[in-house]
N, C-alpha and C positions, 0 to 999 in steps of 0.2 A: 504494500500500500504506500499511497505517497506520504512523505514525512509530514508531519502535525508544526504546524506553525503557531506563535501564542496566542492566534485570534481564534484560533480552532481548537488548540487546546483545551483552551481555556471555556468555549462554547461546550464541549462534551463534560466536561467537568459540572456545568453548571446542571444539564442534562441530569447527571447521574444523580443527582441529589430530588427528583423529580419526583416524585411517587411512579408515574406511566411511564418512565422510563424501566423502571424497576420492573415492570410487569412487561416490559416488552424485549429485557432480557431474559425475566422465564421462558417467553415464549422460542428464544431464540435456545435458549440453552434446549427446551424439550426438543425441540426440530433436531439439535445437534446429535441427541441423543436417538432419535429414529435414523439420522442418517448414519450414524453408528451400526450401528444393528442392520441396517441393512446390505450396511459394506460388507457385513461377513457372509450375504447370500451371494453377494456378485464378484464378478470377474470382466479381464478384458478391457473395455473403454467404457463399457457404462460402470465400472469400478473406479479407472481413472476420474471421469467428470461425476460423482459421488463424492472421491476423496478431495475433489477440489472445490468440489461444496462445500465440505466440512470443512478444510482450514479457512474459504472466507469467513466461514461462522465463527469459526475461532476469532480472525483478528476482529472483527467487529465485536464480539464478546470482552476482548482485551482492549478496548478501543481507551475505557477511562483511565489503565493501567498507563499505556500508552501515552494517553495526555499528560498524565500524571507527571509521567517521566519527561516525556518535552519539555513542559513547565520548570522542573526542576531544574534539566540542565540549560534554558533560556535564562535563567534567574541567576546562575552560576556563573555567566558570562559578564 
């Protein structure tokens, strides 16, 4: 993903503190975890674009850690 600049950082941050945000990473985390479970049925290339659904789910799941970290080393500068 492209790197977090501290206007966007700093916007996901503000996100996470949201109540609907919260609830719209359960959502994402459930999806992670169906697409989990279903990666151990498949093979081949619908295996391939499966497992690269799952890691976007990951970085967008990791997205406030992420900012978090931008933030910190923007601020260290």
């Amino acid at each position: 993903m492209h790197k977090l600049d501290s206007r966007r950082a700093s916007a996901i941050l503000r996100l996470r503190s949201n109540s609907d945000f919260q609830v719209f990473q359960e959502w994402l985390q459930a999806s992670l975890a169906e697409v989990d479970i279903a990666n151990r049925r498949m093979d081949g290339s619908a295996l391939n674009r499966s497992q690269g659904k799952a890691l976007a789910l990951e970085e967008i799941l990791k997205a406030p850690e992420t900012a978090e970290q931008a933030l910190t080393r923007a601020n260290a500068r």
